[in-house]
C-alpha positions in Angstrom: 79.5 61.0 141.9 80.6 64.6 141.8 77.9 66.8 140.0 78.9 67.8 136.6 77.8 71.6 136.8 80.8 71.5 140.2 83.4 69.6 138.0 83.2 72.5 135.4 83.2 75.5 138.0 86.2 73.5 139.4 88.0 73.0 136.1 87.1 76.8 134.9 88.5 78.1 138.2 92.1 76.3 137.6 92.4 78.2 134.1 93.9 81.9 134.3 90.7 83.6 132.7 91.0 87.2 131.5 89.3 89.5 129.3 89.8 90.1 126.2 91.0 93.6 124.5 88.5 95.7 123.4 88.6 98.7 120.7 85.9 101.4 119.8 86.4 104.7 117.7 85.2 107.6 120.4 85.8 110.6 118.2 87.0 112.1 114.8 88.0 116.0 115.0 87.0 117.6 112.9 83.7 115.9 112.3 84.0 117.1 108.4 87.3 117.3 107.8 89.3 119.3 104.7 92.4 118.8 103.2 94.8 120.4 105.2 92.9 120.0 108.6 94.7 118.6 111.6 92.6 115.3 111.6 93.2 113.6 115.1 91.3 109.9 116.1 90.5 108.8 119.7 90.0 105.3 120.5 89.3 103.9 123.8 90.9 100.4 124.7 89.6 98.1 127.8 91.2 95.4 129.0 92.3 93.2 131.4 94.3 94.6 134.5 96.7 91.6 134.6 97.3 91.7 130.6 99.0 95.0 129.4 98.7 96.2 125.9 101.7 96.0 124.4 101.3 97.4 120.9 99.1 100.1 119.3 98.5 100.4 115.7 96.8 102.8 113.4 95.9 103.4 109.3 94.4 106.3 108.1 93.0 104.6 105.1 95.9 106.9 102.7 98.9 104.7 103.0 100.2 106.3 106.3 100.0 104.7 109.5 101.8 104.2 112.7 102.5 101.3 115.2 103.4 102.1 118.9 105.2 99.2 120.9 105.5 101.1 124.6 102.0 101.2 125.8 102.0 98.9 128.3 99.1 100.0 129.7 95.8 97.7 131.6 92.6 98.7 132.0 90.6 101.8 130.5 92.6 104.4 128.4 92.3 106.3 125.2 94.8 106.8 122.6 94.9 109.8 119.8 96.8 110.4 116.8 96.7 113.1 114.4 97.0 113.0 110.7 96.7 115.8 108.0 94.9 114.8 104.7 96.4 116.4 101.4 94.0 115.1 98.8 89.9 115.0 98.9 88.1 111.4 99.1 86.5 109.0 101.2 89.1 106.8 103.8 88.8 104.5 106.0 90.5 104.6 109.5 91.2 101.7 111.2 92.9 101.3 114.3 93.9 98.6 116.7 95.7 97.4 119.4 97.7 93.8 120.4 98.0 92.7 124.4 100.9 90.5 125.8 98.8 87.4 125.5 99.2 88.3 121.5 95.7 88.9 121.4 94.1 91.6 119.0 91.2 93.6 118.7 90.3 96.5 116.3 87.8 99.2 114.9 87.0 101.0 111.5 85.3 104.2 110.8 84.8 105.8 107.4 86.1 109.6 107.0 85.1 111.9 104.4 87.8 114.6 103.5 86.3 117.5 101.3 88.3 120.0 99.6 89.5 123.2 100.4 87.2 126.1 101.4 87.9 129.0 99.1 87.1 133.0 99.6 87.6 135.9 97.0 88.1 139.3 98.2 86.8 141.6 94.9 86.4 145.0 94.3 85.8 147.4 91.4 86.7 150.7 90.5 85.6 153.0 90.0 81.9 153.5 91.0 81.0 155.5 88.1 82.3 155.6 84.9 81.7 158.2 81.9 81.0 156.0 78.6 81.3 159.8 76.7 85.1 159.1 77.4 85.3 155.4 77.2 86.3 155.4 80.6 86.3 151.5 82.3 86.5 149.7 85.4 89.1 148.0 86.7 87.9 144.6 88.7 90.6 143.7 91.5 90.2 140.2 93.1 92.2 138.0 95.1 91.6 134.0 96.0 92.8 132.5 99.0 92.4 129.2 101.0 90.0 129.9 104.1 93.1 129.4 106.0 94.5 132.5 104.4 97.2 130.3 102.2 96.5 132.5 98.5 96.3 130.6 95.7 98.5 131.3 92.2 97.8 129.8 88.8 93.6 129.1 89.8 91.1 130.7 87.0 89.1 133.4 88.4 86.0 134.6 86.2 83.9 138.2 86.4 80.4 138.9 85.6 78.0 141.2 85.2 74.1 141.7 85.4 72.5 144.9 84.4 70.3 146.7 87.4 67.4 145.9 87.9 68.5 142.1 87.4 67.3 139.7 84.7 65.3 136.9 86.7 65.3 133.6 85.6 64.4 130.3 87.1 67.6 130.1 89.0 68.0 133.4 90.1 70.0 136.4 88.7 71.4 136.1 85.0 74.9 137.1 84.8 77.0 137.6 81.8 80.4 137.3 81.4 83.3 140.7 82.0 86.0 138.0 81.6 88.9 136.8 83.6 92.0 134.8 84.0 94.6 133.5 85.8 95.7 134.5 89.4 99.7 135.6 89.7 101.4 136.7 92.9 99.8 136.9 96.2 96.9 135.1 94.6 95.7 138.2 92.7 94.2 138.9 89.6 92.8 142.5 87.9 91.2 142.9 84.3 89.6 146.3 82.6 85.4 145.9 81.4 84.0 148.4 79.4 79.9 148.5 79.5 78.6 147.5 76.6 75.5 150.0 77.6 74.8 153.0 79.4 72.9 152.2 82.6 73.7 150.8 86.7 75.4 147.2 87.1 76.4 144.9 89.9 79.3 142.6 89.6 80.4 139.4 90.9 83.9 137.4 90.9 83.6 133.3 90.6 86.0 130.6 91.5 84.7 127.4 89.6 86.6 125.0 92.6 88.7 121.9 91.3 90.1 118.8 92.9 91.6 120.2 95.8 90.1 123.5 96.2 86.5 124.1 96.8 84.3 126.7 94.4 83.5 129.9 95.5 82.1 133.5 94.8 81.7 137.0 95.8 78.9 139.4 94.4 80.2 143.3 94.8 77.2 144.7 96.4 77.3 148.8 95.6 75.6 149.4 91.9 77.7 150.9 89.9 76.9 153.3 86.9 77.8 154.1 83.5 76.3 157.8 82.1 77.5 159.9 78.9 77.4 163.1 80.8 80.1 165.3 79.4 82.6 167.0 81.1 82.3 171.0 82.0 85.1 171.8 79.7 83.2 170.3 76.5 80.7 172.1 78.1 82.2 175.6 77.7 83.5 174.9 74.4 80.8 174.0 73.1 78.8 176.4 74.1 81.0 179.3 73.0 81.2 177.8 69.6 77.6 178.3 69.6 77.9 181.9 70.6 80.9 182.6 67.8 78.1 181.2 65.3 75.3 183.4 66.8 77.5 186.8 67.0 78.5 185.8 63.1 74.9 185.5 61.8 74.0 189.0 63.6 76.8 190.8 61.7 
């Protein structure tokens, strides 16, 4: 009587045995991703040498996807595709691959997409103001997508925070020089008038919103508000005074 543990080596060796397709995720680029970002997956696929893979499939976890039917392809390889996210959230990528014996194999990773990163150029002039003429200065700010893309239509605020700075728990406290909207080329400019005499600093804000990341810029040089009078209401004045004097001694 033949041994059993020969009958099944026997009856194993007359079946065609191959391996079956494997499927792992090697890389996302880049590792946190914005919107806007090129967004490219690599998967590596093994399988058999004597079964090709046929088709290649991919989902990006946002309703787009692919399928390619001329791979072809045994052994070790890697495939990549690229993608470009246009809203913020949280997706999951899956991506697969079928060989010519129809069977599948597959992997998922999760991918965070965060908004937008944001920068405001700002700028005020001019450095010092004379509150005896109600003079102002004139904030000048621009917003635009790290990327350089400007942004039209976004709410920029300004602030303000007398020198030497209020302190609070949290830091400096700033008070509001107002704002708005930004119009072409992503700018925005606004006049403030100090509601005191005295040296400020200023900053520009950018509260963020679904696509766009918040941001802000502090204007670093202090800037100064004085009542000095000009030479000319100098002079006048002080020849009024003398006109008075030379009157009296008559």
């Amino acid at each position: 009587m033949m041994p059993l543990l020969l009958v099944s080596f026997l009856l194993l060796s007359s079946l065609n045995m191959t391996w079956l397709p494997f499927v792992f995720i090697t890389e996302v680029s880049p590792e946190s991703p914005m919107i806007f970002d090129m967004v490219t997956v690599t998967w590596r696929v093994q399988t058999d040498v004597s079964v090709p893979i046929t088709v290649a499939q991919w989902n990006f976890g946002d309703g787009t996807g692919g399928v390619d039917t001329q791979q072809n392809m045994t052994g070790t390889f890697y495939i990549t595709r690229a993608h470009v996210y246009v809203v913020p959230g949280d997706y999951y990528v899956r991506v697969g691959v079928v060989d010519a014996l129809n069977r599948t194999a597959q992997d998922v990773i999760a991918v965070t997409v965060q908004p937008r990163a944001t920068v405001i150029t700002f700028n005020v002039n001019p450095v010092n103001v004379n509150s005896s003429y109600d003079e102002h200065f004139t904030f000048e700010a621009s917003l635009a997508t790290d990327q350089g893309v400007t942004l039209v239509g976004e709410s920029v605020a300004f602030w303000y925070s007398p020198v030497p700075v209020n302190q609070s728990a949290d830091g400096i406290m700033w008070y509001s020089a107002g704002g708005g909207l930004t119009g072409n080329g992503g700018r925005i400019m606004t006049l403030w008038v100090a509601p005191f005499d005295g040296q400020y600093i200023f900053k520009a804000t950018f509260d963020g919103g679904e696509l766009y990341a918040p941001t802000e810029t502090i204007y670093a040089i202090i800037c100064q508000v004085t009542p000095e009078f000009a030479m000319p209401s100098v002079v006048l004045a002080i020849g009024f005074l003398l006109i008075v004097l030379c009157k009296r001694t008559i």
